[in-house]
C-alpha positions, 0 to 999 in steps of 0.5 A, a space after each residue: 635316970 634311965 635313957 632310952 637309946 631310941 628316944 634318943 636316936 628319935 630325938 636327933 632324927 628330929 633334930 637334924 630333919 628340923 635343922 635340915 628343912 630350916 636350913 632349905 626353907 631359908 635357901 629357897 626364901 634367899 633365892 625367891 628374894 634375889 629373884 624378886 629384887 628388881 633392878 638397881 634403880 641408879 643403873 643405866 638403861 639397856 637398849 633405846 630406853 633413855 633416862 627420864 630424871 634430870 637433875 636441877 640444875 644449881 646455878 641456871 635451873 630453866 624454866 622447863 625443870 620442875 621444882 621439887 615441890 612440883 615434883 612431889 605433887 605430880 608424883 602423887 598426882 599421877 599416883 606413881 
């Protein structure tokens, strides 16, 4: 069996430009990942912006609170 050293010089061009733009593709798609990640959603809010959700209260739920099924329907209501 005969091995030809530019075949194989050609093939570990290939190989290493391969493993060279795989490497830099999968970067790239990290860095476009963070960069599309929004925000935590459990984090408090900067500036004026004030948190919207309150939480049910367990022993004296008032009567302004929504239930959880209420919740669900004007979530899907408002297309939210």
């Amino acid at each position: 069996m005969i091995i030809s050293l530019r075949r194989l010089a050609g093939w570990a061009k290939f190989l290493t430009l391969f493993l060279i733009l795989t490497l830099i593709l999968y970067h790239l798609t990290a860095l476009i990942s963070q960069w599309i990640h929004s925000a935590p959603p459990y984090s408090e809010p900067k500036g004026r912006a004030i948190k919207v959700f309150a939480p049910l209260e367990s022993a004296g739920a008032s009567s302004e609170t929504l239930e959880i099924g209420e919740r669900v329907k004007l979530f899907y209501w408002l297309g939210e």
